[in-house]
C-alpha positions in Angstrom: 145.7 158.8 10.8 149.4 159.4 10.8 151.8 156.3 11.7 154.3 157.0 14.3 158.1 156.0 12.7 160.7 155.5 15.0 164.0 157.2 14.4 166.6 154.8 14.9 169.2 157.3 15.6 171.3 157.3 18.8 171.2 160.1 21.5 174.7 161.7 22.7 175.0 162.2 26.1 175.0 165.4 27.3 178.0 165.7 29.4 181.2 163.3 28.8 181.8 162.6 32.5 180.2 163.6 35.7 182.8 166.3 36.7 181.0 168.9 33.3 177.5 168.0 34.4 176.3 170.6 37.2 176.0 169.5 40.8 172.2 168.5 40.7 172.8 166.3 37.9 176.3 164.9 39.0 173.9 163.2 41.4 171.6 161.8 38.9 174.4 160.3 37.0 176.8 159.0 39.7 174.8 156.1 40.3 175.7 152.3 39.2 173.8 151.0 35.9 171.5 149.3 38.6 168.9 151.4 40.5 167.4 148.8 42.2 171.1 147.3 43.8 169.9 148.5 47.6 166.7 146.4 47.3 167.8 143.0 48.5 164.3 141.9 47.5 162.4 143.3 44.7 159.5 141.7 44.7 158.8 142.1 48.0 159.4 145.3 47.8 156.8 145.8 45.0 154.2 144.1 46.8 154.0 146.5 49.9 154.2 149.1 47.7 151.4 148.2 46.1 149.4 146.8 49.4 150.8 150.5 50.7 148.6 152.5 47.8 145.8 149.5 47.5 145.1 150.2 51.4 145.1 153.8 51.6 148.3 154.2 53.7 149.9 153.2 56.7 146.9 154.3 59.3 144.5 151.4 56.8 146.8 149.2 56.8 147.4 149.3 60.7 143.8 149.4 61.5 142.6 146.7 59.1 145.5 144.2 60.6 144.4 145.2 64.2 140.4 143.9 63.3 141.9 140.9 61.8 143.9 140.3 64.7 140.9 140.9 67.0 138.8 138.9 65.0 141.1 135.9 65.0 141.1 136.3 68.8 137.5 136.4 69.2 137.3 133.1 66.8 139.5 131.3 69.2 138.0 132.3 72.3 134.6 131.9 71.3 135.7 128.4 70.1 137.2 127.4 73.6 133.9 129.0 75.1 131.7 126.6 73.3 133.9 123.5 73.7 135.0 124.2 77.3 132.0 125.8 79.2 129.1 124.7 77.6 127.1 121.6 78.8 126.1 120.0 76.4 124.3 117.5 78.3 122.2 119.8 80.5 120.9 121.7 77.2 119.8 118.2 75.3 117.8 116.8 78.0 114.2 117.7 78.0 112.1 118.1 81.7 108.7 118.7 81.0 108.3 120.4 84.5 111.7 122.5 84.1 112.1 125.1 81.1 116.1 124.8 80.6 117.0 127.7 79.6 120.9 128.3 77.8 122.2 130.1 80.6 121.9 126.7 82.8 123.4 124.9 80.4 126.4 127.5 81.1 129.1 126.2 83.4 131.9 128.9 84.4 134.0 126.1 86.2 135.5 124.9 82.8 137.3 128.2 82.2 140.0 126.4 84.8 140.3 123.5 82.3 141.8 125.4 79.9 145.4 125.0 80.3 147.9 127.4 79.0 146.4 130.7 79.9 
């Protein structure tokens, strides 16, 4: 197997100044020594790109934060559901001549205790 030896020599640039170089490359060479000086945050930037090709695209990424949205909505209502309409007390008392069933124990009236909505 060969070894790969660097040569330490240094490259010349091809044009002296930007007004020799042609017109497309004027462009590639007229910019400051920093590429990155229009990116106020870099690693920001670097993490949607990456979430951007992780996720498939923009379509993905909009649908996927949609569900979660959605689901986090559900979570919460459910949640109020079970705290604020539910009686508890009707579904742990046992009557042996009545079958309780859960939709007694249901009690739509405590939708109007929920405040803020």
């Amino acid at each position: 197997m060969s070894s790969f030896k660097p040569n330490n020599q240094k490259y010349d640039r091809l044009f002296e100044s930007d007004e020799e170089a042609p017109p497309h490359e004027q462009i590639l060479m007229s910019h400051d020594s920093n590429k990155w000086n229009q990116i106020q945050n870099l690693d920001d930037f670097f993490t949607r790109v990456y979430n951007y090709h992780r996720d498939s695209g923009y379509w993905c990424i909009f649908i996927n934060d949609l569900f979660q949205l959605l689901q986090f909505a559900f979570v919460v209502l459910f949640v109020l559901f079970l705290s604020c309409c539910i009686d508890y007390d009707k579904l742990g008392e046992y009557d042996p001549n009545h079958h309780t069933n859960f939709t007694d124990a249901i009690d739509w009236s405590g939708l109007a205790r929920i405040h803020g909505f």
